[in-house]
C-alpha positions, 0 to 999 in steps of 0.5 A: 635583638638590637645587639649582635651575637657574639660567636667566641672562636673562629674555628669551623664551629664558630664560622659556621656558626657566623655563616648560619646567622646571617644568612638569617639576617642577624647580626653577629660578631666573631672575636678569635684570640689567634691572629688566624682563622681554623682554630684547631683546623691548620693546613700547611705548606712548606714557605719555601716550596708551596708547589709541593702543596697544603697538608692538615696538621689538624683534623683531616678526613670526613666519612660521607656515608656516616656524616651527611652534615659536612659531606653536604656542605662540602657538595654545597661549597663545590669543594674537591675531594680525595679518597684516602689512598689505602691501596698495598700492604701495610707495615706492623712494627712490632719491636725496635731492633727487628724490620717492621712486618708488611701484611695485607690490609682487608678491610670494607670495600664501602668504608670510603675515608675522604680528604678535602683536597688543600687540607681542611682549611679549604673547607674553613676558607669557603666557610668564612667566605661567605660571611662579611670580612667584617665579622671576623675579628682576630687577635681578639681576646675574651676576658670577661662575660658580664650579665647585668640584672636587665638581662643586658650582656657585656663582653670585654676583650683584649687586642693584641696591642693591649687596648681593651673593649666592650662590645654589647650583644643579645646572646653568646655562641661559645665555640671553643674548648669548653675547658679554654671557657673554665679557664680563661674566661671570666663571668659576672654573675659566676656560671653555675658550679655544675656547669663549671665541673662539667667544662673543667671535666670535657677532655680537649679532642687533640689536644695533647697530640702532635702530628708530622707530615713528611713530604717527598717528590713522590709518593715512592712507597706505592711503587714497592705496593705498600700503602703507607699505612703503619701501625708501631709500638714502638714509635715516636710515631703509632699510626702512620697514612698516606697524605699525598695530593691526587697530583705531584708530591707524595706525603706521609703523616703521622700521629704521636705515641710519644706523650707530650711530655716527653716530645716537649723534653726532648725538642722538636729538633730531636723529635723530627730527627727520629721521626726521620729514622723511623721512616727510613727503618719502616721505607728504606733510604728513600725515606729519609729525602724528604722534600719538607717536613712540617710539625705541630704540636697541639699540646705547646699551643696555649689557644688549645690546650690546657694542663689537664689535657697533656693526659692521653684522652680517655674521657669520652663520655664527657662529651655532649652539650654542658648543662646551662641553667639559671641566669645563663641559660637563655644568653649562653650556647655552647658549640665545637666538636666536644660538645656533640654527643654523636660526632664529638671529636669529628668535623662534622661535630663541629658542623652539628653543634654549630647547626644547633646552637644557631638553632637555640639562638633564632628560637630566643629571637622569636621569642623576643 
């Protein structure tokens, strides 16, 4: 191989991905769109008061006793972990003119939830650590992916200051939503129809969710023995956890019940504003002075999502590994959380698939 692979997307699939390989000594190139890396792994602070910490507005926690691919890593990359704190009552809100219930959690003493101490971007930042800076190329569009009948691979892309390039490579490592790939990416000769179908059909894990993290100087929930952990039917938010840090500031974040249409017709201002009363109605006045209150809404984000993707996710058995045959079969690679069959939707299905397509790409180099 005289050419490097190219990794499209620099989330935790394609740095890892990055990682894999030259460690093995070949060559590659990472091309992200976004002018950041992580990809769907955002970890936040507040600009003004970065004191109070780095919370994940993305993916957040791993499950060791099930997922021995990124609890090794993380133990390989010496990275702090946080046991997600679940200790107290929790609160059932049932109906919007009534106070939300507060019942006794049981649940499996050995079921241990963990958080990765700065927010997932840590993980991601140690990742990318250990790859040459000059690998990681941001703002960096894909447009087109060009096969020629000698085998050959063209890629052309686009810069943000709209200058545009080819690069040539030996293979290409896909890690991004495979529905981003249906959509935005052209190729020459076209992918094969049932892969088409495949892609078009493989839901975008997250992206039709937003999430808010509500930061206070404490975490005063736990001193009234709750453990910040709410179920609502009523909303904007349905699930609600702990997000605090081991030290310092308290956190609370939570996932939408709201569709996404409905948070994009009402605007963030709206949307955060009942977020903050529903704190209050589920923890009292206290809840309502927070400290910073950071919001992101997946659905908004054109580098995630697509139209098809707005829906509540329902289409779990599409995930898994697309069909590549033909002309493509030996040049492409599929990797991202979507297309493991076994973690789809989990960090470590990003890890696993990444593990596999590198897998795919030194065998055709042992061939060459």
């Amino acid at each position: 191989m005289t050419n490097p692979v190219i990794i499209v997307g620099a989330g935790l699939s394609g740095l890892r991905a990055a990682s894999l390989l030259t460690a093995q000594g070949i060559k590659c190139r990472v091309l992200e769109a976004r002018d950041r890396i992580g990809g769907r792994v955002l970890s936040a602070s507040d600009p003004n008061r970065p004191d109070l910490g780095r919370f994940d507005l993305g993916p957040t926690w791993f499950w060791p006793q099930h997922e021995s691919h990124i609890a090794s890593l993380i133990e390989e990359l010496n990275l702090e972990t946080i046991v997600q704190y679940k200790k107290g009552d929790i609160l059932i809100e049932r109906f919007q003119i009534k106070p939300p219930e507060r019942c006794e959690l049981k649940e499996s003493s050995d079921e241990k939830w963990l958080r990765i101490a700065g927010g997932v971007q840590s993980l991601v930042d140690a990742v990318a650590a250990t790859i040459p800076s000059e690998v990681i190329e941001l703002e960096t569009r894909v447009e087109k992916i060009q096969l020629d009948e000698a085998g050959d691979i063209t890629v052309e892309t686009e810069l943000s200051n709209g200058k545009r390039e080819k690069v040539q490579a030996d293979g290409v490592i896909l890690a991004l939503p495979p529905r981003l790939v249906a959509q935005h990416i052209e190729f020459s000769p076209s992918l094969p129809p049932e892969l088409i179908v495949d892609i078009e059909n493989k839901p975008t894990w997250m992206a039709g969710q937003a999430k808010v993290v509500a930061v206070y100087d404490r975490p005063f929930w736990r001193e009234a023995g709750l453990s910040g952990y709410v179920l609502s039917a009523v909303g904007p938010l349905e699930e609600i956890y702990d997000a605090s840090p081991t030290n310092g500031s308290g956190a609370l974040f939570g996932f939408f019940g709201m569709p996404s249409e409905a948070r994009n017709r009402l605007g963030e201002d709206e949307v955060l504003n009942l977020v903050v009363n529903q704190l209050g109605k589920l923890f009292g006045n206290e809840a309502k002075n927070i400290e910073a209150i950071l919001y992101k809404d997946w659905a908004s984000d054109s580098e995630t999502a697509v139209a098809e993707d707005f829906s509540p996710l329902k289409n779990y058995q599409n995930y898994g590994q697309p069909p590549i045959k033909g002309v493509w079969e030996r040049k492409l690679v599929f990797a991202g959380t979507e297309t493991d069959p076994q973690y789809s939707g989990h960090l470590e299905g990003a890890l696993q698939s990444a593990e596999q397509a590198v897998s795919k790409i030194i065998n055709l180099y042992n061939k060459l």
